[in-house]
C-alpha positions, 0 to 999 in steps of 0.5 A, spaced: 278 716 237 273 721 234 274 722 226 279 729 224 275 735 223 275 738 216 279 743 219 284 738 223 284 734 216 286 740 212 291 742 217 294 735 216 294 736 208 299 742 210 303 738 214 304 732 209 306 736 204 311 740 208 314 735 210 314 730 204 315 736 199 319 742 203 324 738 208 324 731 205 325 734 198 320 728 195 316 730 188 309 727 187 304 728 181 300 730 186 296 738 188 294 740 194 286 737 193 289 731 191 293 730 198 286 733 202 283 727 199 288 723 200 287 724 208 280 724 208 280 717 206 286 715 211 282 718 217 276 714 215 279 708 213 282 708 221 274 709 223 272 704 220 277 699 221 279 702 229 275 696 232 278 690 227 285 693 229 284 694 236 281 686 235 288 684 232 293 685 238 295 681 244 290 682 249 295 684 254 296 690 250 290 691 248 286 691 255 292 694 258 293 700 253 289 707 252 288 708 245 292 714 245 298 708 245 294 704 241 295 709 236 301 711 237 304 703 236 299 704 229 303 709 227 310 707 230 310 701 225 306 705 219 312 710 220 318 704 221 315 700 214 316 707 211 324 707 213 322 714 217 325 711 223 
């Protein structure tokens, strides 16, 4: 999967900061170009560390899934460590 565009990446920022800010009611000393670095980062350190991740799991699953479902486990565990589901 491709890097976000800067647009994709700024709509991204506007999300996070309605859910964390707006519907989960969380502060954080952060402003708004701090949260856009902060997804520039992330998206790039997915680019650059995909192939690592993609190595690291059972090759059943890696030979037998897409990389949308790829993602998707990436991010299910990501969001189960965080207690969002």
């Amino acid at each position: 999967m491709a890097n976000l565009t800067d647009s994709e990446r700024t709509e991204a920022a506007r999300a996070f900061v309605h859910q964390v800010y707006v519907l989960f009611n969380q502060r954080a000393d952060c402003h708004s170009g701090q949260i856009k670095a902060a997804i520039d980062a992330t998206d790039d350190w997915i680019e650059a560390n995909q192939a690592a991740y993609v190595a690291a799991l059972p090759a059943a699953f890696r030979n037998g899934s897409t990389a949308a479902q790829k993602a998707q486990l990436f991010c299910f565990v990501a969001l189960k460590r965080a207690g969002l589901l």
